[in-house]
C-alpha positions as protocol buffer text, in pm:
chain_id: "A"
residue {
  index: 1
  type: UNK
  ca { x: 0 y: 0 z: 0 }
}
residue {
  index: 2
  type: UNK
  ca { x: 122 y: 321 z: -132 }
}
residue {
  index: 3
  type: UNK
  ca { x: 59 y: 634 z: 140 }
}
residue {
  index: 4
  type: UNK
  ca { x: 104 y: 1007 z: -40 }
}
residue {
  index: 5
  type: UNK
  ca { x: 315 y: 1190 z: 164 }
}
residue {
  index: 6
  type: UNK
  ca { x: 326 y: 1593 z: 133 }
}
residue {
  index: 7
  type: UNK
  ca { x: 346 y: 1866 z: 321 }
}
residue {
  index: 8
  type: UNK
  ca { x: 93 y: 2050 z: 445 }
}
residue {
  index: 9
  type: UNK
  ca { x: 202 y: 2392 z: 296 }
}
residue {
  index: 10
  type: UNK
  ca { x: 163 y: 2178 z: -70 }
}
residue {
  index: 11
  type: UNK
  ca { x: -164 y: 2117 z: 4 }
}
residue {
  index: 12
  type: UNK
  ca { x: -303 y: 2395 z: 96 }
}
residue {
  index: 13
  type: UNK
  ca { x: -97 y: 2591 z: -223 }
}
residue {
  index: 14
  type: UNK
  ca { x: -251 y: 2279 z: -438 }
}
residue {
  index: 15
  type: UNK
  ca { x: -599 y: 2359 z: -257 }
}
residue {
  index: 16
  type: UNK
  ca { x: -529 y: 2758 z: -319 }
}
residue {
  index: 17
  type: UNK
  ca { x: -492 y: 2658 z: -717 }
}
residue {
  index: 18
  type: UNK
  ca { x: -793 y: 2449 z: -762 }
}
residue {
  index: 19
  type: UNK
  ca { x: -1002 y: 2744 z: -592 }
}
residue {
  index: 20
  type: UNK
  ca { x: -838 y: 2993 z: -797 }
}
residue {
  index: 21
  type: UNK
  ca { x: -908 y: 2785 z: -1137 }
}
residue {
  index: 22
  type: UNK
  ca { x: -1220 y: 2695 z: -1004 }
}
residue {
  index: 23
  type: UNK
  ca { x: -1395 y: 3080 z: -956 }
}
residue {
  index: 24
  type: UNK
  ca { x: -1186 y: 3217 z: -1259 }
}
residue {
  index: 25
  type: UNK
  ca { x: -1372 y: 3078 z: -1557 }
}
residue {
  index: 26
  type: UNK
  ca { x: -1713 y: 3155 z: -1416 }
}
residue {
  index: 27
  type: UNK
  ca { x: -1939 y: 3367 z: -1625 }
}
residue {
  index: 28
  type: UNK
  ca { x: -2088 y: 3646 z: -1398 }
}
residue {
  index: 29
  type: UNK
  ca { x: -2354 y: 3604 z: -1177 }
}
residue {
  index: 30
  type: UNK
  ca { x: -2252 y: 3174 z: -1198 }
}
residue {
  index: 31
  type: UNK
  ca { x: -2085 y: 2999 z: -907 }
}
residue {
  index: 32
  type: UNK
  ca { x: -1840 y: 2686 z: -1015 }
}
residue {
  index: 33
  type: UNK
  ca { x: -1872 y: 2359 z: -881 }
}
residue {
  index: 34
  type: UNK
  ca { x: -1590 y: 2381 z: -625 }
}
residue {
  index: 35
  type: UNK
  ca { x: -1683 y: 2701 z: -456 }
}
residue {
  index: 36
  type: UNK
  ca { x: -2022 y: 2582 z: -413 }
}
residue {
  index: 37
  type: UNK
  ca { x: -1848 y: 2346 z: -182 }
}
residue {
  index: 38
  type: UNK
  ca { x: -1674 y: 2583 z: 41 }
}
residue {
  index: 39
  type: UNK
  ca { x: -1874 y: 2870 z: 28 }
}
residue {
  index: 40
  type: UNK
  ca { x: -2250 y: 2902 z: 155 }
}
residue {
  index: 41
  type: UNK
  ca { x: -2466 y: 3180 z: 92 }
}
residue {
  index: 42
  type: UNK
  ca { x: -2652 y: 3281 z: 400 }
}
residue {
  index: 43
  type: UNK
  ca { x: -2960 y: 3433 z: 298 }
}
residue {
  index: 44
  type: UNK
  ca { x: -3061 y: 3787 z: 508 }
}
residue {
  index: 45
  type: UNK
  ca { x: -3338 y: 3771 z: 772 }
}
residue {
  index: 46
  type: UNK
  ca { x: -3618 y: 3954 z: 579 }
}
residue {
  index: 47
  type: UNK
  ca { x: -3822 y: 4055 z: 929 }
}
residue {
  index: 48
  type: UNK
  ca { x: -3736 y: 4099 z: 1273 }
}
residue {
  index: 49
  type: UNK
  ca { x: -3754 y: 3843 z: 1499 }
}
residue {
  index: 50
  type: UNK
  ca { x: -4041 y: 3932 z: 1673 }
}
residue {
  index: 51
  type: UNK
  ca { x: -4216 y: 3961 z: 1396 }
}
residue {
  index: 52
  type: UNK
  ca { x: -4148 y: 3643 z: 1314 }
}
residue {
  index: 53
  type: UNK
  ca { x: -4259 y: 3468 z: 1605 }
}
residue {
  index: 54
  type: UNK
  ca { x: -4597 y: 3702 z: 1629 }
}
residue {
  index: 55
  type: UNK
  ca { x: -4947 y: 3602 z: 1521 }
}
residue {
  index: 56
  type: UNK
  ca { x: -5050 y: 3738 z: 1158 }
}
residue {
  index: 57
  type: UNK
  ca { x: -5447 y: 3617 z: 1223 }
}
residue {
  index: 58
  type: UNK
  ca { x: -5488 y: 3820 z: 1508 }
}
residue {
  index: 59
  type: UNK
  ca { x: -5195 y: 4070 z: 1566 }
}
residue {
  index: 60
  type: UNK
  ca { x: -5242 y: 4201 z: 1866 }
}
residue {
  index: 61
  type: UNK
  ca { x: -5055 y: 4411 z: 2060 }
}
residue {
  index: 62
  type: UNK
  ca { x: -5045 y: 4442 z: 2383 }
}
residue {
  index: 63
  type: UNK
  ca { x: -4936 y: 4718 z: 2623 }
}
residue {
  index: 64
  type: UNK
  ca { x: -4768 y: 4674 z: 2997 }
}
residue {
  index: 65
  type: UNK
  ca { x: -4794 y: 5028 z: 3195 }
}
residue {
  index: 66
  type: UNK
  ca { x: -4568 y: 5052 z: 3497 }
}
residue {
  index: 67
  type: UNK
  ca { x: -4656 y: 5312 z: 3747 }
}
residue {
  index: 68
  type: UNK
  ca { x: -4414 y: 5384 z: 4077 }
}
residue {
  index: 69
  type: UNK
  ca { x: -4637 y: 5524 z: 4353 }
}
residue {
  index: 70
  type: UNK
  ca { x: -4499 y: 5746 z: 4597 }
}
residue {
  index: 71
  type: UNK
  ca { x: -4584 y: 5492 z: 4872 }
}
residue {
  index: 72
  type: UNK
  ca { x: -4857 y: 5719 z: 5129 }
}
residue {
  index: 73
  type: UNK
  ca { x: -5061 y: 5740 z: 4753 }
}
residue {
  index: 74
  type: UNK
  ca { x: -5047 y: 5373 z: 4712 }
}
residue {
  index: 75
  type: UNK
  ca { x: -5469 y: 5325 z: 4863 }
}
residue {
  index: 76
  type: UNK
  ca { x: -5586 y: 5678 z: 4696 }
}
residue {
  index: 77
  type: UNK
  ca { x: -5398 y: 5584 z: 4404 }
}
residue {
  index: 78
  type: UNK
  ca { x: -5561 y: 5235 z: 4337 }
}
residue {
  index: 79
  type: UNK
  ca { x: -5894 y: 5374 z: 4432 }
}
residue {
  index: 80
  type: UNK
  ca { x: -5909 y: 5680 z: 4162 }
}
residue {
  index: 81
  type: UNK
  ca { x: -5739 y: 5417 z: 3933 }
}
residue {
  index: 82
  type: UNK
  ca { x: -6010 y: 5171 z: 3979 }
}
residue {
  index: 83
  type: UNK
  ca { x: -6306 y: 5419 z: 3959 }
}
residue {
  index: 84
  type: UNK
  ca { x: -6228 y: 5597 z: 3650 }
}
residue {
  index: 85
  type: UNK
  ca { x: -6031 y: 5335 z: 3394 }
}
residue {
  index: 86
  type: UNK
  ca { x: -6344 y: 5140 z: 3362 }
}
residue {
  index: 87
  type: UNK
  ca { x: -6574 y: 5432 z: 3299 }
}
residue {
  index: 88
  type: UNK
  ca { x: -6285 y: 5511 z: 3004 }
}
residue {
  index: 89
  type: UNK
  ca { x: -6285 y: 5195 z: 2873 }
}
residue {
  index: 90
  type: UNK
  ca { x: -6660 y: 5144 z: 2810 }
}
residue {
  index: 91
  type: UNK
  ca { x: -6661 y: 5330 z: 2492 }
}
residue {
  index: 92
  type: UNK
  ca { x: -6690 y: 5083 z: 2224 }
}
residue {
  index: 93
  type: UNK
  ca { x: -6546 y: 5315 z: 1929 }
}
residue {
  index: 94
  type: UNK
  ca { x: -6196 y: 5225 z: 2123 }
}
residue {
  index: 95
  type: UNK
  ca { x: -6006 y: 4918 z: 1983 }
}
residue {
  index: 96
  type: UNK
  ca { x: -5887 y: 4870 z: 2307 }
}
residue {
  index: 97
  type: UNK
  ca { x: -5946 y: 4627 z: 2612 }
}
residue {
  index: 98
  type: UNK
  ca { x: -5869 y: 4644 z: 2979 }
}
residue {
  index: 99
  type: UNK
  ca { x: -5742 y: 4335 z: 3075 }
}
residue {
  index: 100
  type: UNK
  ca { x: -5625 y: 4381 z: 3403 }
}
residue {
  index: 101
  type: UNK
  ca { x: -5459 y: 4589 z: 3656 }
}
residue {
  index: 102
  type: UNK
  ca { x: -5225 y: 4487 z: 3989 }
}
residue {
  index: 103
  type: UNK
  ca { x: -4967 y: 4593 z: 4248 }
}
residue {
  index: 104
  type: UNK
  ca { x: -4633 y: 4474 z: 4294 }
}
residue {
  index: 105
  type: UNK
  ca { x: -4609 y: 4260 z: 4578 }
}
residue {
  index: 106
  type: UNK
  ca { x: -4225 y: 4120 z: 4444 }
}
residue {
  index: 107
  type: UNK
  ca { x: -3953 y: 4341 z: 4311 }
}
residue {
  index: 108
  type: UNK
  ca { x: -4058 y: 4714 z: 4288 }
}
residue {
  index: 109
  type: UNK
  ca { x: -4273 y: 4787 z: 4584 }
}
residue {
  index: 110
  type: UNK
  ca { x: -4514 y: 5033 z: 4552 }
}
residue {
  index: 111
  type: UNK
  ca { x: -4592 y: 4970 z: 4181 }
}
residue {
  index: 112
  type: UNK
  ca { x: -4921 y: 4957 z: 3975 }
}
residue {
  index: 113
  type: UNK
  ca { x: -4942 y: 4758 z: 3639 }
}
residue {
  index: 114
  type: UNK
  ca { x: -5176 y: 4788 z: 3389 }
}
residue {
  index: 115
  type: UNK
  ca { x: -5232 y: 4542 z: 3097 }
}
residue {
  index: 116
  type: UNK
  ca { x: -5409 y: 4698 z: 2744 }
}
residue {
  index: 117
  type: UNK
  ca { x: -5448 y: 4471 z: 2456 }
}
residue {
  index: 118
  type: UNK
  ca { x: -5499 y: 4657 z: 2101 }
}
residue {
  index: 119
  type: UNK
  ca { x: -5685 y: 4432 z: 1888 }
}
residue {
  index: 120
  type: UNK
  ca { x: -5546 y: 4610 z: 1529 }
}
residue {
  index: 121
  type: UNK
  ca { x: -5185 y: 4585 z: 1624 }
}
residue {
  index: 122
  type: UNK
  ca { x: -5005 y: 4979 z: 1603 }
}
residue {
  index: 123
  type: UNK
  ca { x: -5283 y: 5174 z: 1373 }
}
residue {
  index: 124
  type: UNK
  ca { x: -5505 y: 5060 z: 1665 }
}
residue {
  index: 125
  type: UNK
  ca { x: -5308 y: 5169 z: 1960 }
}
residue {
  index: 126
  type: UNK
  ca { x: -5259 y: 5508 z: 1761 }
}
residue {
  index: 127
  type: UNK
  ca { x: -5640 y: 5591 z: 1748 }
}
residue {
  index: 128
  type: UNK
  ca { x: -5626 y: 5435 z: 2124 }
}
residue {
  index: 129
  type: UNK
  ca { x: -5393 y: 5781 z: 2183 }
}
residue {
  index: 130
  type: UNK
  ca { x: -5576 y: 6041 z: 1946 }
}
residue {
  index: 131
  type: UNK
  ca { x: -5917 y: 5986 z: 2141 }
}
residue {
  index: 132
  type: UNK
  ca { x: -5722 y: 5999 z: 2460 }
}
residue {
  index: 133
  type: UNK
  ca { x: -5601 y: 6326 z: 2394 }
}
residue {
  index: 134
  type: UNK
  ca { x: -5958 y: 6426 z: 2353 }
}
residue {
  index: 135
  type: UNK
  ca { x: -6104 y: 6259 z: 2596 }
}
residue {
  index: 136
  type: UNK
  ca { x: -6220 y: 6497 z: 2945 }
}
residue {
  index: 137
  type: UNK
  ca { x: -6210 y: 6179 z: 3185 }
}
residue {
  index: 138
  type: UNK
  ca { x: -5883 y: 6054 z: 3103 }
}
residue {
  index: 139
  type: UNK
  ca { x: -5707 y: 6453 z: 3138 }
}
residue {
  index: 140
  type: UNK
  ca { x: -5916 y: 6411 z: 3475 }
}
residue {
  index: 141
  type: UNK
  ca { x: -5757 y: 6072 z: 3593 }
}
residue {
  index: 142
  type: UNK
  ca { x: -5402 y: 6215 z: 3457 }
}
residue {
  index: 143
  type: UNK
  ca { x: -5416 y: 6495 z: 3684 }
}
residue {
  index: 144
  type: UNK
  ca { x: -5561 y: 6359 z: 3981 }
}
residue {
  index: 145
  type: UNK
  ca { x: -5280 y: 6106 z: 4006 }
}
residue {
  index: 146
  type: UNK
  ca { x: -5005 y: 6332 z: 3831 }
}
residue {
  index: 147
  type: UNK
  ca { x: -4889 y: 6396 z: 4177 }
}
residue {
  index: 148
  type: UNK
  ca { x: -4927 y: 6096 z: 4363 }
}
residue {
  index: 149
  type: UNK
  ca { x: -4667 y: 5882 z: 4063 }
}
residue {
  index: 150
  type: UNK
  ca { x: -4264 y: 5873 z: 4118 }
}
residue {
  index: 151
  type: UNK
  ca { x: -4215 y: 5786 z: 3795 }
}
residue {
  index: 152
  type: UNK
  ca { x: -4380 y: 5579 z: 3491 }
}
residue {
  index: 153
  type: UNK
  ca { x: -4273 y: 5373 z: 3191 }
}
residue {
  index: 154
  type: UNK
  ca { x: -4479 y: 5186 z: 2892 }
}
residue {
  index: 155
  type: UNK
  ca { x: -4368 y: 4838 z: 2758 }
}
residue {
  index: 156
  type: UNK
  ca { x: -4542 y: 4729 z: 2357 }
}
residue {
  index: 157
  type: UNK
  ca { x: -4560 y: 4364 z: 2315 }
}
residue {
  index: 158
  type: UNK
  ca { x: -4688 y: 4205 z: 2011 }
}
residue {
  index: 159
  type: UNK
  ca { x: -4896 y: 3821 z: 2049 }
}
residue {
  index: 160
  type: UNK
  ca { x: -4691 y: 3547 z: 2015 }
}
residue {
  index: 161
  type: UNK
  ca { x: -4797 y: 3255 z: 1767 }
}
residue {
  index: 162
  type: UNK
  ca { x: -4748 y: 3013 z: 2094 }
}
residue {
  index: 163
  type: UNK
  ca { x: -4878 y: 3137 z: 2388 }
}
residue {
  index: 164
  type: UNK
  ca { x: -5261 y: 3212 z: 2436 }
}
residue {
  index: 165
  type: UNK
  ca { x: -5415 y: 3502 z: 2477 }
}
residue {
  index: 166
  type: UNK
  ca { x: -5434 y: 3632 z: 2842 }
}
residue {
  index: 167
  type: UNK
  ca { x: -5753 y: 3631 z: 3009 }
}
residue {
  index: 168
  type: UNK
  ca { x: -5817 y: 3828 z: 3333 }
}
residue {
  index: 169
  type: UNK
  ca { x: -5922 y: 3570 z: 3626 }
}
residue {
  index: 170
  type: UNK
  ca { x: -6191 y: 3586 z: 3851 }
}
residue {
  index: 171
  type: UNK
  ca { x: -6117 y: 3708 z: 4179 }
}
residue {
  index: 172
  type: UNK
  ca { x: -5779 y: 3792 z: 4334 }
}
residue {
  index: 173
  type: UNK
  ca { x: -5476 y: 3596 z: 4149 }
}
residue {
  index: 174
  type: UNK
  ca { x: -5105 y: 3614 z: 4156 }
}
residue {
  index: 175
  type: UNK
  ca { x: -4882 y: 3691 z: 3879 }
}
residue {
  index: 176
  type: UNK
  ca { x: -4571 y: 3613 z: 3709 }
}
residue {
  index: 177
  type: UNK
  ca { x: -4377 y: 3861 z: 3518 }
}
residue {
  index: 178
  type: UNK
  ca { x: -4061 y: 3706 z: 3325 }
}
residue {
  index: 179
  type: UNK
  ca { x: -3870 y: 3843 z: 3020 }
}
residue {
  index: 180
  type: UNK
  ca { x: -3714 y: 3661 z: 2770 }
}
């Protein structure tokens, strides 16, 4: 049994040659035999991931509010909060629901959340906003609690294909936050 011996270096110059030959007498726009087998061609993502992994039927998006009471507002706050977002939310022109509201009892004390779900994806929650400006009840609510908040933030999330969709529960529950 015959073994080829050579050194590595003449391989790799032998290797350099064939590629060379091989990807000089292409016509444009064809790739030759050999560099198909070295070279792949990653095609570009054409969405974003979350995109991706949302819902097309339904696409929904939903919005997480995050409001840090100034702890001696925490029972005023929750009252006023709980009186007047209903009474906003029952007009029916607004492609909006109310799915739920809570306090922090984990993590950030002293926090309400509040979870909207914008059946209509962004053109929805953008009427949502333009009636808001215009609407007397909701300037009320932002006023009355304008000094009883630390601070505030907004979170958009859109439906994923493989979760369901959130329900509120009956009675008092616990809850789970997680990011991923």
């Amino acid at each position: 049994v015959t073994i080829w011996k050579c050194p590595i270096s003449v391989f790799f110059s032998l290797l350099w040659g064939l590629w060379k030959l091989a990807s000089s007498h292409n016509r444009p726009g064809e790739v030759s035999w050999l560099k198909s087998l070295f070279v792949w061609k990653v095609n570009p993502r054409k969405d974003a991931h979350s995109n991706l992994l949302a819902q097309k039927e339904t696409s929904s998006l939903y919005e997480l509010q995050f409001h840090n009471v100034k702890p001696e507002y925490l029972k005023s706050y929750n009252k006023i909060c709980q009186e007047m977002l209903p009474k906003i939310h029952e007009d029916k022109y607004y492609p909006c629901t109310f799915v739920g509201a809570w306090n922090m009892w984990y993590g950030e004390q002293d926090q309400a959340v509040y979870l909207w779900s914008y059946e209509g994806s962004y053109p929805a929650l953008t009427e949502v906003i333009n009636k808001l400006k215009e609407n007397q009840q909701f300037a009320q609510l932002c006023k009355a609690r304008s000094n009883m908040l630390i601070s505030g933030k907004n979170q958009l999330f859109l439906e994923l294909s493989f979760w369901n969709e959130p329900v509120p529960p009956l009675g008092p529950s616990i809850y789970e936050l997680r990011s991923y």
